[in-house]
C-alpha positions as CSV (number, residue, x, y, z in Angstrom):
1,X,-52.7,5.6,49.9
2,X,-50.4,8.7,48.9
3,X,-46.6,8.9,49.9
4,X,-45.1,12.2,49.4
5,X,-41.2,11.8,50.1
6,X,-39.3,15.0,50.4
7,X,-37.4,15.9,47.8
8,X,-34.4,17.1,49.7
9,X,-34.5,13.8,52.0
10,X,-31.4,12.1,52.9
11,X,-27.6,12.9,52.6
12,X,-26.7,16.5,51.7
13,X,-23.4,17.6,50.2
14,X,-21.5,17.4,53.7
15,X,-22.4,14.1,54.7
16,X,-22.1,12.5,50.9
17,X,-18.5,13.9,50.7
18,X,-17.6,13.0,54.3
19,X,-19.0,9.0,53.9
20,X,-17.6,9.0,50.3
21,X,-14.2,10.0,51.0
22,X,-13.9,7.9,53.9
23,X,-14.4,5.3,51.6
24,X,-12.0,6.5,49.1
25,X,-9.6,6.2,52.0
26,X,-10.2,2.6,52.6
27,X,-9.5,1.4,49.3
28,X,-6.4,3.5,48.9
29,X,-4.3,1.8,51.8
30,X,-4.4,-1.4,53.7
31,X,-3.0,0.4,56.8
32,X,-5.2,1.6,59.8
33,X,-7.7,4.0,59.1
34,X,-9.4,5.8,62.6
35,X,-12.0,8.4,62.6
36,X,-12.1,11.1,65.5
37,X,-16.4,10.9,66.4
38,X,-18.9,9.5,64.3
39,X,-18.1,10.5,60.9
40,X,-21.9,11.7,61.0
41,X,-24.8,10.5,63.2
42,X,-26.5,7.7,61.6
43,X,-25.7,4.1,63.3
44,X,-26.4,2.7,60.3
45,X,-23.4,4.3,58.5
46,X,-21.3,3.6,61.5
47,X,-21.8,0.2,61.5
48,X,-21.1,0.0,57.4
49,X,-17.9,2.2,57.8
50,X,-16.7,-0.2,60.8
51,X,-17.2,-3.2,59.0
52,X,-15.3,-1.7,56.4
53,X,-12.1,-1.2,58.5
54,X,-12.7,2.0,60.0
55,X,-11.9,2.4,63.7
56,X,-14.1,5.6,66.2
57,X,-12.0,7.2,68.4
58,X,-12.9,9.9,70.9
59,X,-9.4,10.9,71.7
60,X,-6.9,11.9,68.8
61,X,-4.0,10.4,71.3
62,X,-5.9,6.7,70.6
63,X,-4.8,7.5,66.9
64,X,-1.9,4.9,65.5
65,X,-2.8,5.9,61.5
66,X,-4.2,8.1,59.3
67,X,-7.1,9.6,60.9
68,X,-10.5,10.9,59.7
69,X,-12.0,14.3,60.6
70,X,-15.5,14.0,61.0
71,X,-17.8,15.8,59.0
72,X,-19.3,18.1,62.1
73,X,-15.4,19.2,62.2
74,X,-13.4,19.1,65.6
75,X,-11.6,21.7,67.8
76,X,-8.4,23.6,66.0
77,X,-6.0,22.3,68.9
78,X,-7.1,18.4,67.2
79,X,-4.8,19.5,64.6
80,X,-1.6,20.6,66.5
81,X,-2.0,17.3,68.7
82,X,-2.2,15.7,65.7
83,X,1.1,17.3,64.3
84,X,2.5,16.6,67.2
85,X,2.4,13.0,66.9
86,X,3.0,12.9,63.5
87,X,-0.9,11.7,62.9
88,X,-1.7,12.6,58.8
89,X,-5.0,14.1,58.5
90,X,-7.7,13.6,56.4
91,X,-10.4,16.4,56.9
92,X,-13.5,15.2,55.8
93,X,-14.8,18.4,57.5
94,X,-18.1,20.0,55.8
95,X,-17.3,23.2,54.1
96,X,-20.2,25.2,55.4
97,X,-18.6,24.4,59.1
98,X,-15.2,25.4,57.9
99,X,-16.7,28.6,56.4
100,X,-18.1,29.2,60.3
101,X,-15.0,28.8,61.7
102,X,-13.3,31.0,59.4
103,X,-16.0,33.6,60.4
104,X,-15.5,33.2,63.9
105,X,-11.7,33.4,64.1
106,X,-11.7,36.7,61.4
107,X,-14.0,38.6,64.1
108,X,-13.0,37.1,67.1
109,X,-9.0,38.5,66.1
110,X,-10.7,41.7,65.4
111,X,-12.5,42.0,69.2
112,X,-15.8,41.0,68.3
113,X,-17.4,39.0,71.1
114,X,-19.6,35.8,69.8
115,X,-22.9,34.5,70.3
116,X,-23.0,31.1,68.9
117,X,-26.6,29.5,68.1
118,X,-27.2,25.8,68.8
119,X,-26.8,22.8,70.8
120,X,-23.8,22.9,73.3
121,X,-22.8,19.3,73.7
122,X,-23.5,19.1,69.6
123,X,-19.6,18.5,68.0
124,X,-20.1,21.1,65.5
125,X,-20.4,23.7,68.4
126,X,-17.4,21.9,70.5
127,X,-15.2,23.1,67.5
128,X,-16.7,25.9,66.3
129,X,-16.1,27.4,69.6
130,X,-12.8,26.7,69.8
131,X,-12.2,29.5,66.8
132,X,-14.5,31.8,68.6
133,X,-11.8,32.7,71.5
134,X,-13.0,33.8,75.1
135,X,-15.2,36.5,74.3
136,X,-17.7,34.3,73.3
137,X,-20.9,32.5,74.6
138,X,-22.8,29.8,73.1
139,X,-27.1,30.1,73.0
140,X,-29.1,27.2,72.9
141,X,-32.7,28.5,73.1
142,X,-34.7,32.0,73.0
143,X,-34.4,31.9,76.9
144,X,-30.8,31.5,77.0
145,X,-30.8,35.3,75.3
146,X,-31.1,37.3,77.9
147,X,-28.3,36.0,79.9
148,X,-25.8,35.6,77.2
149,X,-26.7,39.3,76.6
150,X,-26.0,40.3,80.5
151,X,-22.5,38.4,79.8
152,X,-21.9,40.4,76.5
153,X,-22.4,44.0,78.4
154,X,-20.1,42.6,81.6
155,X,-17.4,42.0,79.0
156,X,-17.6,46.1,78.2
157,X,-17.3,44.8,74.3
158,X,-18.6,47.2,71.9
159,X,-19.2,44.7,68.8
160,X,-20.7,42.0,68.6
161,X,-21.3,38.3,66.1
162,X,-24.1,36.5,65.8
163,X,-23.5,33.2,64.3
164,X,-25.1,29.8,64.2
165,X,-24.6,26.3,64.2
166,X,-25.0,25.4,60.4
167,X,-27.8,22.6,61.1
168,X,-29.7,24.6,63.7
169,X,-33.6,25.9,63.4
170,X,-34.1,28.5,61.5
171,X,-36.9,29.7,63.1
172,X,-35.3,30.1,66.5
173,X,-32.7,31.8,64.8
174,X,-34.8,34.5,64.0
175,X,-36.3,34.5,66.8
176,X,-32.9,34.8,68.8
177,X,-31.9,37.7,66.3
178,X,-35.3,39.6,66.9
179,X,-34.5,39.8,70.8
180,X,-30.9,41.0,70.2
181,X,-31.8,43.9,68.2
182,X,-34.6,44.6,70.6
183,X,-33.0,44.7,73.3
184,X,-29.0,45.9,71.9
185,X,-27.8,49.3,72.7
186,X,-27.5,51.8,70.1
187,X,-23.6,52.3,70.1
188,X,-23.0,48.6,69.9
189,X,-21.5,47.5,66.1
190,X,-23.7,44.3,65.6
191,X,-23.1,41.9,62.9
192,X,-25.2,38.7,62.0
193,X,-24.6,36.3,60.4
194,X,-26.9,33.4,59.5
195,X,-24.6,30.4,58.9
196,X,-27.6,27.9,59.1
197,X,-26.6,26.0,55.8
198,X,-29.2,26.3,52.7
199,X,-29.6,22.4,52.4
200,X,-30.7,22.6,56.6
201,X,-32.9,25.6,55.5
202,X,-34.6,23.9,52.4
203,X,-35.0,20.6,54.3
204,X,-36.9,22.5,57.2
205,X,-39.0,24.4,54.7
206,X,-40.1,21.2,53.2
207,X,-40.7,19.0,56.0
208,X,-43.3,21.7,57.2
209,X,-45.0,22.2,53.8
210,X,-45.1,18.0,53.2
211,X,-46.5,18.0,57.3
212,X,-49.0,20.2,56.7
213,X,-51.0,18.3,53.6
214,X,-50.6,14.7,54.8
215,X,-52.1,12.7,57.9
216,X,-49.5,10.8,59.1
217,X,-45.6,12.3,59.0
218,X,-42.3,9.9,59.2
219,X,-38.9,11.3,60.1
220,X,-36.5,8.9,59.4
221,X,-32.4,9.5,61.0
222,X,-30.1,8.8,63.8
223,X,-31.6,9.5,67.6
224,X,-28.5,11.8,68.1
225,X,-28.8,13.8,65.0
226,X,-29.4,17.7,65.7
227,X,-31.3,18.3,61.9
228,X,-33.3,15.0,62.6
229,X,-34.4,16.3,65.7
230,X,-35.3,19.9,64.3
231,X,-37.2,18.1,61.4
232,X,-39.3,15.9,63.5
233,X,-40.1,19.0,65.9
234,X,-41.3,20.8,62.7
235,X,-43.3,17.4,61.9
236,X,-44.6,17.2,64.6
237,X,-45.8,20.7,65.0
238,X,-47.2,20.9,61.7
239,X,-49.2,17.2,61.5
240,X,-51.2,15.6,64.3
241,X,-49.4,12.3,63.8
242,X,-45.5,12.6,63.7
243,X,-42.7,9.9,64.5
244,X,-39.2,9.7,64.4
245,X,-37.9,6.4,63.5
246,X,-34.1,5.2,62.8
247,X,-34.9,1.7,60.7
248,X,-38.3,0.1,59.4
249,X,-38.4,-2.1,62.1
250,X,-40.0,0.6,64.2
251,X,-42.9,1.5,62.0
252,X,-46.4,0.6,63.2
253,X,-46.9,-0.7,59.6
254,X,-51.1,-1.0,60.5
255,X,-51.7,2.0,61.8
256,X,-49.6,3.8,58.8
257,X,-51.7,1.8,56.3
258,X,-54.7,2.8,57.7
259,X,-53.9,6.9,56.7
260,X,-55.1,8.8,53.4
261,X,-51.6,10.4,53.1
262,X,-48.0,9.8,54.4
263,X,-44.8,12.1,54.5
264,X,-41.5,10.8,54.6
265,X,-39.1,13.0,54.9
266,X,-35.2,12.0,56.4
267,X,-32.5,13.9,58.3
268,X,-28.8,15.0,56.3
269,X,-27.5,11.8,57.7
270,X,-29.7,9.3,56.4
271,X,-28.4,6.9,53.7
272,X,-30.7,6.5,50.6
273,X,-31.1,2.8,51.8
274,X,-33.1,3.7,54.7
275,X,-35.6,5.6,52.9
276,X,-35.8,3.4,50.0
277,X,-36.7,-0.1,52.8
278,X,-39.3,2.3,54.6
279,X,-41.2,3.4,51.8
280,X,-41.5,-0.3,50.0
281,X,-42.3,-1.3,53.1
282,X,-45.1,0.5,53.7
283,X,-46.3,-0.2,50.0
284,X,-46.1,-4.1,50.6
């Protein structure tokens, strides 16, 4: 039996800096330490973090310490609440998101309207949005095009940004930029901007090379992760047996031993760890 594990599998530079600093925090004081959301969406990590001393909130106001900002980053108003009642921040926030959000508030304050890519409930999106301003409309799939476009041309806006969730599929991105300049009219200023992020890219790239040379293909990361998701729809498009699993405990360990050749390949969120128990045990 071969096992080809991708070589871009497991925490990128986002989620290493958000988990490491949050433990940097920890040992530096022996007061409270919250977190606004998941700091990134693995349970696993959660439940390491928690037992460390971090506490999840969902609502800044639940904040009596020094709070956390997640790594998917959180809407701008978080941080006047947070002024507000004297709550000292720690952003933890991913650069590439931050670099999205300065995007969207530079054209949005220069009368651009916005089409942001990717999930809607996602917390990346809830955010990003928020620097986007009014004039702005999120699209979640190739069919959503259309009427985001009627909204754009009801607004009487003559420029328009195309922007995208930093984790979101790059080939529906194109896809979703293809129909814009298709259908677009002539005098409309047009900018896009892909703001997928090049680890998201070079994952996605990978997991559908590794699927399409092995037999069997494991996606290992949180159910709620957006780039998990996208790799195991690229999986599973790519290799007649794909599965998305968060732990080893849901491997069919016989059926994987009876294949030629096995892809592993795990989501921005997955820790090291996980990979390393899923691999040994499907070598035992």
């Amino acid at each position: 039996m071969e096992i080809i594990v991708g070589k871009t599998a497991g925490f990128c530079y986002g989620v290493k800096r958000a988990v490491e600093g949050t433990k940097s925090e920890i040992e530096k004081t022996k007061e409270p330490i919250y977190c606004l959301g998941e700091i990134v969406h693995n349970q696993q990590v959660i439940e390491m973090l928690e037992k460390e001393g971090i506490t999840f909130i969902e609502d800044i106001k639940l904040a009596k310490g020094n709070t956390i900002i997640r790594a998917h980053g959180v809407k701008k108003e978080i941080y006047n609440e947070a002024k507000k009642n004297n709550i000292e921040i720690k952003d933890y926030t991913c650069p590439n998101v931050l670099k999205v959000h300065k995007i969207a508030e530079k054209y949005s304050k220069n009368g651009y309207y916005i089409f942001l890519c990717g999930s809607k409930e996602h917390p990346e999106n809830i955010g990003t949005i928020s620097y986007c301003g009014k004039k702005s409309t999120i699209i979640e799939t190739e069919n959503e095009v259309y009427e985001a476009l009627k909204k754009f041309e009801q607004s009487n806006s003559e420029k328009l940004l195309v922007i995208s969730q930093t984790t979101y599929s790059l080939e529906k991105f194109h896809n979703i930029e293809e129909i814009i300049k298709n259908k677009i009219a002539e005098n409309i200023e047009l900018v896009i901007e892909n703001t997928i992020c090049k680890a998201t890219e070079l994952r996605q790239k990978e997991t559908e090379k590794i699927a399409k040379e092995v037999e069997y293909m494991i996606i290992i990361g949180g159910k709620n992760s957006s780039n998990t998701k996208k790799l195991y729809d690229i999986a599973n498009k790519n290799c007649k047996n794909a599965i998305c699993v968060e732990t080893v405990q849901e491997l069919n360990l016989e059926e994987i031993k009876r294949q030629k050749r096995i892809g592993i390949m795990a989501g921005a969120s997955t820790p090291q760890e996980s990979i390393i128990e899923i691999v040994n045990a499907i070598k035992m």
